[in-house]
N, C-alpha and C positions, 0 to 999 in steps of 0.2 A: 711576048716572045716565049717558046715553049726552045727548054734546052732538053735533049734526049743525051742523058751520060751512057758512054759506053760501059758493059758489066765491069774493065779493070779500075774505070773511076771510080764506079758503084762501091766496089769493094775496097779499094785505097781509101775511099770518104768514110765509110763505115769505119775502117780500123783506125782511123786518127779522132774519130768522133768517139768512138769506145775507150782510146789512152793515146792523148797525145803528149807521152811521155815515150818517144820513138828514136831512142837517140841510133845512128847505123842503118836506119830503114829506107827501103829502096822503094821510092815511088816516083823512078821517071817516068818521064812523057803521060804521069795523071791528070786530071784538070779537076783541083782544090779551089776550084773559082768560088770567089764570099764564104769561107771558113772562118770561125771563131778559133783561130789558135794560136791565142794570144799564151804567154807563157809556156807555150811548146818545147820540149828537150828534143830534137831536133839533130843534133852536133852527130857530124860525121855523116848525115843522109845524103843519098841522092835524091838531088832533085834538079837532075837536069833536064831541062826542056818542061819541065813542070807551069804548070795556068795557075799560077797563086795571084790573078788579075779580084782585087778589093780585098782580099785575106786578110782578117786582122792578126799581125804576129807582133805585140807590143810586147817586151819584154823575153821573145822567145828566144831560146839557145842555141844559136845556128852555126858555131864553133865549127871552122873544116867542113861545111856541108858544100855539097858541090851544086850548085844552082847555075851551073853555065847553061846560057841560054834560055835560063827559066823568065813567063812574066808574070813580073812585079807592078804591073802598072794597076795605080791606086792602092796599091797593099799599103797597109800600115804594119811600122818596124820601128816605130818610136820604142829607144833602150833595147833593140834586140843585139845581140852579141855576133859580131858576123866575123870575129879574130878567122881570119887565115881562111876564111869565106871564097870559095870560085862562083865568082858574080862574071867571067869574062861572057859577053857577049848579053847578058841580061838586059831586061825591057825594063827601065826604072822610072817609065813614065809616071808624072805626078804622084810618086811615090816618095814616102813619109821617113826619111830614116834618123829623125831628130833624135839625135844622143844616143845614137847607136855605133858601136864600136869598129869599127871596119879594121882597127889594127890588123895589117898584113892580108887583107883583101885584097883578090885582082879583080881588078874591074876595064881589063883592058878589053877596047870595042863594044864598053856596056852604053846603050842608046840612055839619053836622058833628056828634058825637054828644064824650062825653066818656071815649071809648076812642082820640079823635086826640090826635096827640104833633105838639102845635107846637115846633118850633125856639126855643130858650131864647129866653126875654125876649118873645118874639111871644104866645104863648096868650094873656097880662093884655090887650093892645090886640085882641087879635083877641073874648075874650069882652065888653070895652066895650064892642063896634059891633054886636056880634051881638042 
C-alpha cells in the first residue's frame, strides 16, 4: 500500500521527528500514523481529529491535550499521562493504555472494542459508563 501524505502531515511529521518535546503545538487534523513518540511532552496540544493510528507514545506527557476525536487505534500509551486529557469521541481501538493516568480525562462517546487495555482498576468503571 503506497500512502501519499499531504504537505501539512509532511511537515507536522518533520517537526515532532526534529523535537518531540512540543508541549502547546497545534497539529490538528495531521496524520502521525506509526510515529515513535514515545516520551513526547505533548501537554496542552491539539490533537484533535489527529491519525495517531500504531504511534508509539509510552511514557509521553499528554496532560490537558485535547485529542477529541483523534485515532488511537493500536497506538501504544503504556504510562503516558493523559490528567485532564479530551479523549471525547476518540478511536481507542485495541489501544494500550496500561498504567496510564487518565485522572480527569473525558472520554465521553470514546469508541472502544475489548482488545483495549485499560490501566489497572479503570476497565470495571470505564465498562459501567459505557
Amino acid at each position: 500500500m503506497v500512502i501519499i501524505w499531504r504537505r501539512r502531515d509532511r511537515e507536522a511529521r518533520r517537526a515532532v521527528e526534529e523535537s518531540n518535546d512540543r508541549p502547546g503545538a497545534d497539529f490538528h487534523d495531521a496524520r502521525l500514523v506509526d510515529m515513535d513518540l514515545r516520551d513526547a511532552n505533548l501537554e496542552g496540544a491539539n490533537l484533535s481529529r489527529v491519525d495517531l493510528t500504531e504511534t508509539g507514545l509510552r511514557g509521553a506527557r499528554l496532560s490537558g491535550a485535547n485529542l477529541h476525536a483523534a485515532y488511537l487505534t493500536g497506538a501504544q500509551l503504556q504510562g503516558a499521562d493523559l490528567t485532564d486529557a479530551d479523549l471525547s469521541g476518540t478511536y481507542l481501538i485495541a489501544t494500550n493504555l496500561d498504567g496510564a493516568n487518565l485522572t480527569g480525562a473525558n472520554i465521553e462517546r470514546a469508541v472502544w472494542d475489548q482488545a483495549t487495555i485499560w490501566p489497572h482498576g479503570y476497565h470495571h468503571r470505564v465498562h459501567a459508563k459505557h
